[in-house]
N, C-alpha and C positions, 0 to 999 in steps of 0.2 A: 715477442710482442707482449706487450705490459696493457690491460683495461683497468679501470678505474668505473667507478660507479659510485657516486654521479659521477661525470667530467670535471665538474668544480670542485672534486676531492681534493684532498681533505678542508679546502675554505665552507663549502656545505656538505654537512653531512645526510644519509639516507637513512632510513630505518626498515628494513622488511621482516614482514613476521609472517611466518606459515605455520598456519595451523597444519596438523597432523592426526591421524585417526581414521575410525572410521567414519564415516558419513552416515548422519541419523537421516530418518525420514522428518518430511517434512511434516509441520504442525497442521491439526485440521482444520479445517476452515471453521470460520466463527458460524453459528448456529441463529436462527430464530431472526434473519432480520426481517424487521420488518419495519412500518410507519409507525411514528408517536399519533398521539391523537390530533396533535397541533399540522397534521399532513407534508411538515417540512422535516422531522427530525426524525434520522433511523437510527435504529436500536437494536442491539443482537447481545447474544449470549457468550459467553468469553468461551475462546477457540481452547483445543485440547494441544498438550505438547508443549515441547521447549521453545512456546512464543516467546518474542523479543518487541516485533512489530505487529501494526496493523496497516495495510498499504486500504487506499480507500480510491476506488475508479469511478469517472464517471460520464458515460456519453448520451448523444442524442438518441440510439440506435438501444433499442429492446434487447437485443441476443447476441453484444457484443462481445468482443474477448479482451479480457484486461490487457493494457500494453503501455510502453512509453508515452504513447500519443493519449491517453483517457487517463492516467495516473492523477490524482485530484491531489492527497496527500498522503503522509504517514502520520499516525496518531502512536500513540506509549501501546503497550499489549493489556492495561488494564481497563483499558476504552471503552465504553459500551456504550455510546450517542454520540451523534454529531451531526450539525445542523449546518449544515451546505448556505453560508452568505455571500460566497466569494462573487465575484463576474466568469461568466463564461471563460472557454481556453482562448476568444476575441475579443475578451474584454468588454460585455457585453452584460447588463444584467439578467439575468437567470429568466427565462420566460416560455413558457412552454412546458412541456413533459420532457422530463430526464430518467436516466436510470443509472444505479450504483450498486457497485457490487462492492465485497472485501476479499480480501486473504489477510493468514497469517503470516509472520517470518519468522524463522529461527536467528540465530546471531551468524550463521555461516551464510544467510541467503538465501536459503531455503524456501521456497512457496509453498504455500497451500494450494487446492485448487480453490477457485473462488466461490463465493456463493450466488445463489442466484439471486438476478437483477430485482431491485425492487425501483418500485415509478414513479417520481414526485413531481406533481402535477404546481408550475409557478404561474400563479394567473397572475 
């Protein structure tokens, strides 16, 4: 028996790359967030480690845990603010108390643990 990878070889081609090595730890999580004075804009200290990213969460819930479903965005790893305008995950404008956390990422995918939530109040 003869595979092919893809099926539509050789009309498309595939490319897979693997990395190899060891596995670093992951980078630490950014430091010091906290509120700007303008109450909408958090601010932190740039995370330690072979950052790449910064993933940025954000739910209704005070003590939540970062995940697929609260993933707000990713910003560059020399990020240090960002001012949440977007609408809700319902499309909704921002109203009420939120809270947002970070981590960092290495280039293998690596997380940090996140930091803790901070609260920004949309009247």
């Amino acid at each position: 028996m003869k595979a092919t990878y893809p099926v539509t070889a050789p009309e498309l081609s595939a490319l897979i790359t693997v990395e190899t090595g060891n596995r670093t730890p992951p980078p630490s999580a950014p430091t010091a967030l906290t509120l700007d004075a303008d109450g909408t804009t958090l601010r932190w200290s740039v995370a330690t480690g072979n950052v790449f990213w910064l993933r940025i969460y954000r739910s209704k819930e005070a003590n939540f845990t970062p995940g697929r479903d609260t993933l707000l965005t990713y910003v560059y790893q020399s990020t240090l603010a960002f001012a949440d305008c977007e609408p809700d995950f319902d499309a909704r404008p921002l109203t009420g108390a939120y809270y947002y956390r970070i981590t960092a990422l290495d280039r293998l995918g690596n997380e940090s643990e996140p930091t803790a939530a901070v609260m920004v109040d949309y009247r």
